[in-house]
VEXSEFI-471214 format. One line per field, with one value per residue (C-alpha): residue number from 1; residue in one letter; chain; x negated, y negated, z negated. Coordinates in Angstrom, 1 decimal, m for minus. Layout:
# residues N
pos	[NUM_...];
code	[A_...];
unit	[A_...];
u	[X_...];
v	[Y_...];
w	[Z_...];
This chain:
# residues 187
pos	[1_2_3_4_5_6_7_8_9_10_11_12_13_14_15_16_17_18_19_20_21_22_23_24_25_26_27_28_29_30_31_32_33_34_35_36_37_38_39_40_41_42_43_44_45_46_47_48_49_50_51_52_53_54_55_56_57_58_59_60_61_62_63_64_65_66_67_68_69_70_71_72_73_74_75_76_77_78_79_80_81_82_83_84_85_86_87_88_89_90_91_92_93_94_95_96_97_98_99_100_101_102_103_104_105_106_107_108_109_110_111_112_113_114_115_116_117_118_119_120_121_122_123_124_125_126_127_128_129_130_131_132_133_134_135_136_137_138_139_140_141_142_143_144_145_146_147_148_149_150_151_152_153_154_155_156_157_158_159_160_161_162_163_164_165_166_167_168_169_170_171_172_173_174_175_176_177_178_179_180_181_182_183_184_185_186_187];
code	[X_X_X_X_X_X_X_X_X_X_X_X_X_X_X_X_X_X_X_X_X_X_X_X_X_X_X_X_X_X_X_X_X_X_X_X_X_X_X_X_X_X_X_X_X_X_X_X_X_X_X_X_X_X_X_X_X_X_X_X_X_X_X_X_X_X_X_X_X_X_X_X_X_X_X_X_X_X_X_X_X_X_X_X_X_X_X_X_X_X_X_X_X_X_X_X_X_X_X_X_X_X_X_X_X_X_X_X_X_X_X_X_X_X_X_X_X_X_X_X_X_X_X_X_X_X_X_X_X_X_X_X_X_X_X_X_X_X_X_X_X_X_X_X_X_X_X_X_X_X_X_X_X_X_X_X_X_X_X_X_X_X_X_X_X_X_X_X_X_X_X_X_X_X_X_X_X_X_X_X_X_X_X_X_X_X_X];
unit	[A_A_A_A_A_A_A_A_A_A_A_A_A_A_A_A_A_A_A_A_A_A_A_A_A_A_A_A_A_A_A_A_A_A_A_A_A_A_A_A_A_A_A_A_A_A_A_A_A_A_A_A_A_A_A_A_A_A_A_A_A_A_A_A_A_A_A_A_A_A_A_A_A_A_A_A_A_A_A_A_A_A_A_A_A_A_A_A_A_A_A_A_A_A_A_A_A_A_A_A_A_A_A_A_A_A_A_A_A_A_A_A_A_A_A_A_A_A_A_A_A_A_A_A_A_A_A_A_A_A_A_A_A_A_A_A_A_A_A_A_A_A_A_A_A_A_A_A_A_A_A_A_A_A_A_A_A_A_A_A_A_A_A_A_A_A_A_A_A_A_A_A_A_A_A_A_A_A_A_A_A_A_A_A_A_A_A];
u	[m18.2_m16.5_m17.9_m21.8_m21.2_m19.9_m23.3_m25.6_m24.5_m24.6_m27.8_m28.8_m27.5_m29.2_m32.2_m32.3_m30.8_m33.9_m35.5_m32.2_m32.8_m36.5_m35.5_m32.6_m35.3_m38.4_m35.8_m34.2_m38.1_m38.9_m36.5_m37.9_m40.4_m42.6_m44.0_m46.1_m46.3_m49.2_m46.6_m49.7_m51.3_m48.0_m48.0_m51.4_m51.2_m48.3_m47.4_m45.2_m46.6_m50.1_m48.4_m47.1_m50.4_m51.6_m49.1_m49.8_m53.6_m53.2_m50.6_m53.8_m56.4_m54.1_m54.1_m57.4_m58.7_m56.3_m58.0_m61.2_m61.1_m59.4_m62.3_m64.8_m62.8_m62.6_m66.2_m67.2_m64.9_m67.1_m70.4_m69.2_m68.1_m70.9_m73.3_m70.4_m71.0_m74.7_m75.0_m72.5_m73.0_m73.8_m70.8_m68.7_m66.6_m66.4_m62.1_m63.1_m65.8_m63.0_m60.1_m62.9_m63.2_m59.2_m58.4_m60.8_m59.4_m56.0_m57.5_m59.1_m55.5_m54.0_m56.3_m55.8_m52.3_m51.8_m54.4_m52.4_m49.1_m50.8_m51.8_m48.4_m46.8_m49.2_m47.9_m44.4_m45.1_m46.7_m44.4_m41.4_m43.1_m43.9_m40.0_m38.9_m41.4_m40.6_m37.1_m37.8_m40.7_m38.4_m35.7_m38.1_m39.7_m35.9_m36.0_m38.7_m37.7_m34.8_m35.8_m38.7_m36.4_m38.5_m36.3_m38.4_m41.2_m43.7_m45.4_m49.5_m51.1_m54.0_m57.4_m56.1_m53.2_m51.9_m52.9_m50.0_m50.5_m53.9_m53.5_m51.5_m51.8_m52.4_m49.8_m47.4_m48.6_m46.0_m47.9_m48.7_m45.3_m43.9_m45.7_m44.6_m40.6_m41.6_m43.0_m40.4_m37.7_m39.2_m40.7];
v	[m134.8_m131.5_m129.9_m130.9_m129.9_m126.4_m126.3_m127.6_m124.7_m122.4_m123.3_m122.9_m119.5_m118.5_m119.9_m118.1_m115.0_m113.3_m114.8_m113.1_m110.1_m109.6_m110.4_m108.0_m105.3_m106.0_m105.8_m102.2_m101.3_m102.1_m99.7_m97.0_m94.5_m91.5_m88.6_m86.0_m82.8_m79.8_m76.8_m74.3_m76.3_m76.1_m72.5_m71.6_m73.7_m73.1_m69.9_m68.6_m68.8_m67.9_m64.3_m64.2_m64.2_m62.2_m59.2_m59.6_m59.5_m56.3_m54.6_m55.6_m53.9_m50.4_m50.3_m51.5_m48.9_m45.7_m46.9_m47.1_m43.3_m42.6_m44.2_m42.2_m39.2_m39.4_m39.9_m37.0_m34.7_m36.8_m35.5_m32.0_m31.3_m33.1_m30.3_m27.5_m28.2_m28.4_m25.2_m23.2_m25.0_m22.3_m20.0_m22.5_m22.8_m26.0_m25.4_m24.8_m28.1_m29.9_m28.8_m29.9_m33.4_m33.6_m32.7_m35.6_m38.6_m37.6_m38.0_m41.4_m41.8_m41.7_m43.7_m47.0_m46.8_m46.4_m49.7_m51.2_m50.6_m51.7_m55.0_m55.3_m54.6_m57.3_m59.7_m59.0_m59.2_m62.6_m64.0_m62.9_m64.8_m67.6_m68.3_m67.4_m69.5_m72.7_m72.7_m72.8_m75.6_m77.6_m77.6_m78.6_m81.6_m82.6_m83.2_m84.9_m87.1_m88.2_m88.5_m91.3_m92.8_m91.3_m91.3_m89.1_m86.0_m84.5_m81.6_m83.0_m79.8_m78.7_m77.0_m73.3_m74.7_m77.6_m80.5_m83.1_m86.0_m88.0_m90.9_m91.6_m93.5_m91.3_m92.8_m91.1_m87.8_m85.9_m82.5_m82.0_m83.7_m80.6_m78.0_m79.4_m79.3_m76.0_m74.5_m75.9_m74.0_m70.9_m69.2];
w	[m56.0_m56.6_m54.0_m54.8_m58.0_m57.1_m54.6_m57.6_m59.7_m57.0_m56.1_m59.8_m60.1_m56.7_m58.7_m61.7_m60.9_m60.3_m63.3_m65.2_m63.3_m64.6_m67.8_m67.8_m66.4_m68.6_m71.7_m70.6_m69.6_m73.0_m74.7_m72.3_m73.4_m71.8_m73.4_m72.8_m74.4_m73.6_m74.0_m73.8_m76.9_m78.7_m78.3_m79.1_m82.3_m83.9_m86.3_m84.3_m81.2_m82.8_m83.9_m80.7_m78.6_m81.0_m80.9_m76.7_m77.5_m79.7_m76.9_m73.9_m76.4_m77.1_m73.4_m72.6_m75.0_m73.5_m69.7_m71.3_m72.5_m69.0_m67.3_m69.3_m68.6_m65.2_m65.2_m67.4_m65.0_m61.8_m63.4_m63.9_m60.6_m59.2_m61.2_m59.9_m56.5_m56.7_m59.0_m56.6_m53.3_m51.6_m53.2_m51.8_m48.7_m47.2_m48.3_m51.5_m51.6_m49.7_m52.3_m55.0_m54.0_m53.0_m56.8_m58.1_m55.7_m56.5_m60.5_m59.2_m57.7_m60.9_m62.8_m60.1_m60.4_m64.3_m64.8_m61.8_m64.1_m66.7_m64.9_m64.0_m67.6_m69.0_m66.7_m67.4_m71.0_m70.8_m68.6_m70.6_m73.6_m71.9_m70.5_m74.4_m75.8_m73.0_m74.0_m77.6_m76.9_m74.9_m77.7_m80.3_m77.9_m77.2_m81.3_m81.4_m78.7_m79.8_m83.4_m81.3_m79.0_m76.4_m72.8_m70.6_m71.6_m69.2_m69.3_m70.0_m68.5_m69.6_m68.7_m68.5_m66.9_m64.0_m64.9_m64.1_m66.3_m65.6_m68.2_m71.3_m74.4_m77.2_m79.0_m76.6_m76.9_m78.7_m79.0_m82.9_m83.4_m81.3_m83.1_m86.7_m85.1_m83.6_m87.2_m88.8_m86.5_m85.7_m89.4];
């Protein structure tokens, strides 16, 4: 009698053991939560990061407008010795014609590779805003997580940017929650 008792609650265990398991997991599933955040939104709407796109917008026009009047004088100088070798084409040797056209590649030269360095300044520039801005948009989405019980935030994407998440709730999107923790913290 001992013994069929012991195999009638074995057997019952056995049996409900994986109703206890789902139960177990559908109740630690329930206290789990997942956020998305669009860092790139954050960024572009908050203060801070509004004044900081906008410093990097006025540092791309100053440079933009130095190539610009480059570019126009580097055509100006074009047109003139286009009108000196016509007018004195045939005072010219072909050294002289030759030395001519050497002097304005080596100004065309100079002109690709300072809006090459510019190119490549901008990019530093951005990408050092964008790492200082990341860290301080991943501390402020860590607050707001916590504060929500939220256990796990992914980066949503966006147009401009990858796109990772394909559907959430909208009730999960942490973004304007974000950009309130990250105006509050960065004045």
């Amino acid at each position: 009698m001992r013994s069929s008792a012991l195999r009638m609650l074995f057997l019952a265990i056995m049996m409900f053991s994986p109703i206890l398991s789902l139960l177990a997991t559908s109740v630690h599933a329930a206290d789990f939560k997942m956020g998305v955040v669009d860092p790139q939104s954050v960024l572009e709407k908050s203060k801070a990061g509004k004044r900081a796109l906008e410093g990097l917008k006025e540092y791309v026009t100053t440079r933009q407008k130095l190539l610009t009047k480059d570019e126009d004088d580097l055509r100006n100088y074009e047109k003139q010795l286009k009108e000196q070798l016509k007018d004195q084409a045939s005072k010219l040797t072909d050294a002289e014609k030759k030395d001519k056209e050497g002097q304005f590649r080596v100004k065309v030269q100079d002109f690709q590779k300072r809006a090459q360095e510019f190119q490549m300044e901008f990019q530093k520039k951005q990408k050092e805003l964008v790492d200082e801005y990341m860290k301080k948009i991943s501390v402020a989405t860590q607050t707001v997580a916590e504060k929500g019980g939220v256990s796990i935030v992914v980066d949503k994407g966006s147009e401009q940017t990858v796109k990772i998440v394909i559907y959430n709730k909208d009730t999960i999107d942490l973004t304007e929650q974000v950009v309130k923790e990250f105006d509050r913290v960065n004045k």
